[in-house]
C-alpha positions in Angstrom: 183.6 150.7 -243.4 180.3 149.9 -245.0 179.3 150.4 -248.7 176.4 149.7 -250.2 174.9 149.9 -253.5 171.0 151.1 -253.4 168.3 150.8 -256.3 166.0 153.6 -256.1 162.6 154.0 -257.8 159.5 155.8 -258.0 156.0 155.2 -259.9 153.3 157.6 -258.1 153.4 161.1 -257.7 156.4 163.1 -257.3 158.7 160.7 -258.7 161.6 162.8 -259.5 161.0 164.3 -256.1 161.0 161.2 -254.1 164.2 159.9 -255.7 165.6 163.5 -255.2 165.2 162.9 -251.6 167.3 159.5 -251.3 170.0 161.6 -252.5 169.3 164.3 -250.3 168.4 162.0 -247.0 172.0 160.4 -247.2 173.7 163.7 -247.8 177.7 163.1 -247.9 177.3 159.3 -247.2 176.7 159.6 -251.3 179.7 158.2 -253.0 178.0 158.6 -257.0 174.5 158.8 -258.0 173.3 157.9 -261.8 171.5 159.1 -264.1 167.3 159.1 -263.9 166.1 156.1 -265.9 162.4 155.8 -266.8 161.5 151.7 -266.9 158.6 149.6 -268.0 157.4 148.0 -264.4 159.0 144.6 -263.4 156.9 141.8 -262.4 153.6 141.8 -264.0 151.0 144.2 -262.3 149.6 146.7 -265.0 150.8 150.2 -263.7 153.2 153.6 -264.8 157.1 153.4 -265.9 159.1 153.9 -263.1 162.0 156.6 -262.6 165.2 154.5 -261.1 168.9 155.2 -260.5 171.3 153.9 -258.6 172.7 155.8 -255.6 176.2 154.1 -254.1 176.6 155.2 -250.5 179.3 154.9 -247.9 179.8 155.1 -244.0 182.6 153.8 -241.5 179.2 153.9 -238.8 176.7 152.1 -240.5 176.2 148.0 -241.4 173.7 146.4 -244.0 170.9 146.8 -241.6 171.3 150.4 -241.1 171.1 150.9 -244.9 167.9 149.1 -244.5 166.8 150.2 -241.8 167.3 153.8 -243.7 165.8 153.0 -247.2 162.5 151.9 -245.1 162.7 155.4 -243.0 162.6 157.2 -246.4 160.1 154.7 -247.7 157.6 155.6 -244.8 158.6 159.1 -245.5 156.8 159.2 -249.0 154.1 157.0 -247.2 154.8 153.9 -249.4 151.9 151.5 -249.0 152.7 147.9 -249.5 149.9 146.4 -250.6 150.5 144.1 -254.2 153.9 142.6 -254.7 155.8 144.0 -257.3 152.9 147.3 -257.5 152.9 150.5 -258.1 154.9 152.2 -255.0 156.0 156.0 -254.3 159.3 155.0 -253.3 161.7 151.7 -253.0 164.5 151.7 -252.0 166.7 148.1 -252.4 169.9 147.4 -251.0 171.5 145.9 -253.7 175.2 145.3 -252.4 177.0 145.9 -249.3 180.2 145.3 -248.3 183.4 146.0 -246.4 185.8 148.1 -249.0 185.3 145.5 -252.2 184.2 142.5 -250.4 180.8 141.5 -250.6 178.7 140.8 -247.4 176.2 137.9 -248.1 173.3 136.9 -246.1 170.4 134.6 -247.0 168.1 136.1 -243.8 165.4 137.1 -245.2 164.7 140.3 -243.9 167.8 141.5 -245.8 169.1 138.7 -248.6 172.9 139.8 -250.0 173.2 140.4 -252.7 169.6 141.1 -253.9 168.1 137.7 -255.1 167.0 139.4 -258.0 169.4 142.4 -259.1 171.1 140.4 -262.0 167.6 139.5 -263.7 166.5 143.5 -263.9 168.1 145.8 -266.5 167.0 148.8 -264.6 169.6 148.2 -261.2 172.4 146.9 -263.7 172.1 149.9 -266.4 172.9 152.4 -264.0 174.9 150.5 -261.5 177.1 149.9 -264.2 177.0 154.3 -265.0 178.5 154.9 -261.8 180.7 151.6 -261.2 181.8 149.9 -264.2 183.7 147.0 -262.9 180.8 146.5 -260.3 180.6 142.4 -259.0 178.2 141.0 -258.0 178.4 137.4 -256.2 176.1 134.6 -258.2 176.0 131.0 -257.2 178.5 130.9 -255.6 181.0 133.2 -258.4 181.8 136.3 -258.8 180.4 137.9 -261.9 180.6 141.6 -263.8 177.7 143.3 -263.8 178.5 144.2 -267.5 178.4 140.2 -268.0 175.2 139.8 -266.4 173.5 142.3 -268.1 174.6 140.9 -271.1 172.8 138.0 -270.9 169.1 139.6 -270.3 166.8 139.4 -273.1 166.9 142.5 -275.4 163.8 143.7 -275.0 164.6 143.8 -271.1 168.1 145.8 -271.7 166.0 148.1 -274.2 163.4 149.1 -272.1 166.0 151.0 -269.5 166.0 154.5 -270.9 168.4 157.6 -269.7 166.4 160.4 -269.3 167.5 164.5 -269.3 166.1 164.4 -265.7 168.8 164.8 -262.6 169.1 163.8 -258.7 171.0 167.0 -258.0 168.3 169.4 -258.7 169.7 170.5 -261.9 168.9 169.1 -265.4 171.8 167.2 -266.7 174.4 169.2 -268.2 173.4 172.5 -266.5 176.3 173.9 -264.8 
């Protein structure tokens, strides 16, 4: 069995839409999917907030490199254009975590590093990975660490700047029955 634990976001044009159709593209391979977040951008280039969530998937047939290999599908789908490190994007998709049942998988290749080198440093993949698994690990030098522990230790203004919004993956607004 592989499980893995995706970051999704969006900056350009349909955002909502875009993530909507993560959700939608792995259909019952969802396990959870969190709340919509809107986030200041990460990394330094001047451009809009970001909508992310954090989708956790599952699927007896598929390895690390199939989620991948299926994040970049959907990626090309919304015609993502990489062009500036850390830029404004229509869609990214990150595999966070991936495992066998609760074990972690790690790899240093670097077409696919796991975990994500830089998951424990951004508030806006532990915030909601912590909505929809809160006693998520993660593996750090070499330990196991909570999530909850490692958000804990980003600077405020980092934590603060991961807001939930009313805005939903499944189509409806929050609440709505």
């Amino acid at each position: 069995m592989s499980r893995a634990v995706l970051s999704i976001g969006s900056n350009m044009g349909d955002r909502l839409g875009y993530l909507r159709g993560v959700v939608d593209g792995f259909g019952g391979r969802v396990v959870a999917v969190s709340s919509v977040y809107s986030t200041p951008p990460w990394g330094g280039v001047d451009q809009d907030d970001y909508l992310n969530a954090v989708v956790l998937v599952d699927d007896p047939d598929l390895d690390c490199r199939d989620w991948l290999a299926e994040g970049q599908r959907m990626e090309q789908a919304a015609e993502r254009v990489r062009v500036i490190r850390w830029g404004a994007r229509t869609l990214d998709v990150d595999v966070v975590w991936c495992g066998t049942g609760t074990e972690p998988i790690l790899s240093d290749d670097p077409v696919l590093t796991l975990p994500h080198p830089q998951a424990r440093h951004r508030a806006f993949v532990l915030v909601p990975w912590l909505e929809v698994e809160p006693d998520a690990t993660l593996p750090v030098d070499g330990a196991i660490r909570t999530v909850r522990e490692l958000l804990a230790e980003l600077a405020d203004e980092e934590r603060d700047g991961v807001l939930r919004t009313e805005l939903s993956l499944s189509g409806e607004p929050r609440g709505a029955s």
